[in-house]
C-alpha positions as CSV (number, residue, x, y, z in Angstrom):
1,X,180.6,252.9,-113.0
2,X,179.5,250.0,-111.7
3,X,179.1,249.1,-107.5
4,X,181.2,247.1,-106.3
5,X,180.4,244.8,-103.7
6,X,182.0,244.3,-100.6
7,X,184.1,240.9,-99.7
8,X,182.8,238.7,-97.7
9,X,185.4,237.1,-95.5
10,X,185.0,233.7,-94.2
11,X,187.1,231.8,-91.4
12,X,189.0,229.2,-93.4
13,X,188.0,226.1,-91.3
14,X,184.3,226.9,-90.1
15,X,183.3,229.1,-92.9
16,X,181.8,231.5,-90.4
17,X,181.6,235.3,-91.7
18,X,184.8,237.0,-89.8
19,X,185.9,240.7,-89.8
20,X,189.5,242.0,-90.3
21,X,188.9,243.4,-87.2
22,X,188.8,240.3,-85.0
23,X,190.8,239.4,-82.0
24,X,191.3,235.7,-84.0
25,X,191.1,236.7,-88.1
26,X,190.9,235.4,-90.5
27,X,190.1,232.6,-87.8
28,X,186.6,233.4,-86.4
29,X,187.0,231.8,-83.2
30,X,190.0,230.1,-81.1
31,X,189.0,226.7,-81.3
32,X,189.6,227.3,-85.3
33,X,192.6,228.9,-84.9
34,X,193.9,226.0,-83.1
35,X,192.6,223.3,-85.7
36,X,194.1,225.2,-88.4
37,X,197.6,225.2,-86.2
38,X,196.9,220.8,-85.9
39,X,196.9,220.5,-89.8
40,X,200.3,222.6,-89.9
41,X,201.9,220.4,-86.8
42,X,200.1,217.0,-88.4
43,X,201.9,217.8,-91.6
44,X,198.1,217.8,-93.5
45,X,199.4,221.1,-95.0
46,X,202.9,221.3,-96.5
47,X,204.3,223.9,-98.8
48,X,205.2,222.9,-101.9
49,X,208.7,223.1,-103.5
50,X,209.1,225.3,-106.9
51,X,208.0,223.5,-109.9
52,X,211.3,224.1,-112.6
53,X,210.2,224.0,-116.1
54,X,212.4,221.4,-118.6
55,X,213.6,224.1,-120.2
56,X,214.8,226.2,-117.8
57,X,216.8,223.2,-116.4
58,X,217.7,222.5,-119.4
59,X,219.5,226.4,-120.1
60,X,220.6,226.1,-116.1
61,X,223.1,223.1,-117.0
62,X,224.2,224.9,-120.4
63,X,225.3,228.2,-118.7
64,X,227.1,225.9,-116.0
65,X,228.8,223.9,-118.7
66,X,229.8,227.3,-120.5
67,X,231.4,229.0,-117.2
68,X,233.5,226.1,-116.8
C-alpha cells in the first residue's frame, strides 16, 4: 500500500505553511486574516449565482405550463 503524504496547508493570501491548529487558520497571521476580510468588504470576491442548464429551463417551463 502505498504512503501517503501528508497535506501541506498554506495561508490563502501569504502562502505561508499554517497548521489546523492555529489561533488564525487557515489564515497564518492576523494581518492576513484581515486582507482576506478587505476583498470580501471591497466586493473583489463574490459568490457566484447557480449556473441553470438550457435544458433544465427548458423542462422547468413545461412542467409549469402542464400544472396550469
Amino acid at each position: 500500500m502505498p504512503r501517503q503524504r501528508p497535506i501541506k496547508l498554506r495561508c490563502p493570501i501569504c502562502k505561508k505553511p499554517v497548521k489546523s491548529a492555529d489561533a488564525d487558520f487557515p489564515f497564518c497571521s492576523e494581518r492576513c486574516r484581515l486582507i482576506d476580510l478587505g476583498k470580501w468588504a471591497s466586493g473583489a470576491y463574490v459568490i457566484s449565482s447557480p449556473v441553470n442548464d438550457a435544458e433544465e429551463a427548458i423542462a422547468e417551463r413545461s412542467d409549469s405550463e402542464d400544472e396550469s
